[in-house]
N, C-alpha and C positions, 0 to 999 in steps of 0.2 A: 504494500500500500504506500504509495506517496502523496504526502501530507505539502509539499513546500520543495520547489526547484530553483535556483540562484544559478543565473548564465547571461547569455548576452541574446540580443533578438538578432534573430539570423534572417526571418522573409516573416510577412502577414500577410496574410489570404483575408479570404470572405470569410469571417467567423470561426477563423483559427489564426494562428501566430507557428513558426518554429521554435525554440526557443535549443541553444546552443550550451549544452552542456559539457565541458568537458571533452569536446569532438564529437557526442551524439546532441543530436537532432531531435526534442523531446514536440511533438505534433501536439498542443493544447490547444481546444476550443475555450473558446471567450465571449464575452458579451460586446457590443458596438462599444458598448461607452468604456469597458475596460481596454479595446482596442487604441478606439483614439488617443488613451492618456498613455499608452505604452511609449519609452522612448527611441531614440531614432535606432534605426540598424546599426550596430555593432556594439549596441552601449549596453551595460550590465542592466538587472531586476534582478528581482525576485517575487515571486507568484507563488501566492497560497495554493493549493490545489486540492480538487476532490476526485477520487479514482472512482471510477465505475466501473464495474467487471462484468462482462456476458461470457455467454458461453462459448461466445468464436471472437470477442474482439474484447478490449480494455481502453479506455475512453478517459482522457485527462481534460479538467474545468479549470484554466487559472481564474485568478482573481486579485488584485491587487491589493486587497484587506482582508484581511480575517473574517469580518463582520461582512461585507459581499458573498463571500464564500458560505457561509452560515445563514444567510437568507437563503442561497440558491440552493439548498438541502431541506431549508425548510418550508422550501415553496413546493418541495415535490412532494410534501408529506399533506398536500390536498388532493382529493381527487381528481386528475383530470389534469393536471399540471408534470410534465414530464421536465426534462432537461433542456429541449429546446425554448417550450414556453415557459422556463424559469429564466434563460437569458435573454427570452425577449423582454419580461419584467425588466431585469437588470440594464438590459439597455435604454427604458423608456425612463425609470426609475432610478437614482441611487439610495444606496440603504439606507440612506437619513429620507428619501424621500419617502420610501415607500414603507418606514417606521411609522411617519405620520400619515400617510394613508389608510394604515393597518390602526391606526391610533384613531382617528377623526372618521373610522370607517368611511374611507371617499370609494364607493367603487369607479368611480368614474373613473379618478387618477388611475386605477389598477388597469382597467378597459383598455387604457390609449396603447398599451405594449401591443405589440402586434400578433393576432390571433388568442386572441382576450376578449372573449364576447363579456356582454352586462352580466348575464346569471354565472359565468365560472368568475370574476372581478367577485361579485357578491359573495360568492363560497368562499374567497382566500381570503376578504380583509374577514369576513365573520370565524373563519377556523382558527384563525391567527391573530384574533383579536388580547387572546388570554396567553401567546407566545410569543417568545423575540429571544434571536438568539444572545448569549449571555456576552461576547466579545462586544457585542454593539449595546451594550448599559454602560453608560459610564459613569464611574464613583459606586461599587457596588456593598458600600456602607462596612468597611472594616471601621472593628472600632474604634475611637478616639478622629475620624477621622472628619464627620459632619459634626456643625452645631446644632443644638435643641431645636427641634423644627417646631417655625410658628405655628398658631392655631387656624385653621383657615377653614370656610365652609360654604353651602352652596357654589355653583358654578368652579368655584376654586379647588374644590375638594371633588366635586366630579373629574376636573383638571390631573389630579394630582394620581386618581386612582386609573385613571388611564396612561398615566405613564407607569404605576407599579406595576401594572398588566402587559408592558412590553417592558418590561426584567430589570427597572431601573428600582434601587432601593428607594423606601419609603423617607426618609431624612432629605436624601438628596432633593428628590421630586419636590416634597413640600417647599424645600429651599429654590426651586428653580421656580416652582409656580409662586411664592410670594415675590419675588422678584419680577414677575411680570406683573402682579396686581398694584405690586408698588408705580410701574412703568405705565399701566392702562387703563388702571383706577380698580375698584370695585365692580363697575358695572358689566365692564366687559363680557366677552362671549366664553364660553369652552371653548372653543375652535381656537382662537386668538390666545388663551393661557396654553394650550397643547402646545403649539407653533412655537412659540416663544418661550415654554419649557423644553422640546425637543434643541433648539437652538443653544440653550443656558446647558444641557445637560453635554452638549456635545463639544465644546470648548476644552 
């Protein structure tokens, strides 16, 4: 199983890369959006990867983050969502985007990847509503490390428990949603404390 390959990019194709290890030639398929930030030919990376094994071939996903790579596994864990339509997510989407998609349940946002109808969008932000993979929480509350989180309630507190539901600890969250109520007032939307907790958390 390979977890993680460091080489230089050798060619990029249509929805694969080479990637030059050593004198072999490692074939990884990729997302668009992990394409275009790859850098130019002959210059070093390193690519997360997820192995896939069949019975007559073996199939390498880079990803330039951890937290990409950990969505694109946990997008297959919905019905109907294979490997290709989890990098088309990833290309329409990056994992901060489609953390808050999965967050503010948009299926819309989910729809626009390509071959994404309304009702499979609907299935993935609802299945995945209560999951996020753990690399993409950040601050996951060891102790000593947050302070006493304020008290905070309606719209803020519906705020708060929808970022613990995508894996971020509850201290931080509180801490990031008071910081936007301070920023937007009281009155504010959910929508608008998600957005600008997802933003606060991800720094």
């Amino acid at each position: 199983m390979i977890g993680k390959l460091k080489g230089v990019v050798d060619t990029v194709g249509d929805g694969e890369l080479i990637l030059d290890v050593g004198g072999v030639g490692y074939v990884v398929a990729a997302s668009a959006r992990t394409l275009r930030n790859l850098p130019r030919i002959g210059e070093p990376i390193v690519l997360h990867i997820d192995t896939q094994m069949r019975e007559d071939s073996i199939r390498l996903f880079g990803f330039l983050a951890e937290q990409e790579r950990d969505w694109f596994r946990l997008l297959q864990s919905v019905q109907g969502v294979g490997a290709k339509v989890a990098l088309a997510i990833l290309s329409a989407l990056s994992a901060a985007d489609l953390a808050q998609a999965v967050a503010l349940q948009d299926k819309a946002a989910v729809a626009r990847a390509q071959g994404v109808g309304p009702k499979l969008a609907a299935r993935i932000v609802a299945e995945l509503k209560d999951k996020a993979p753990l690399s993409g929480a950040a601050g996951m509350g060891l102790p000593g490390q947050a302070a006493a989180a304020p008290e905070l309630g309606g719209a803020a507190q519906d705020a708060v428990d929808a970022l613990v539901n995508l894996g971020y600890a509850r201290p931080q969250a509180t801490q990031a949603v008071a910081k936007g109520v301070a920023s937007l007032g009281a009155a504010t939307t959910i929508s608008a404390l998600i957005k600008l907790g997802l933003k606060e958390l991800a720094q």
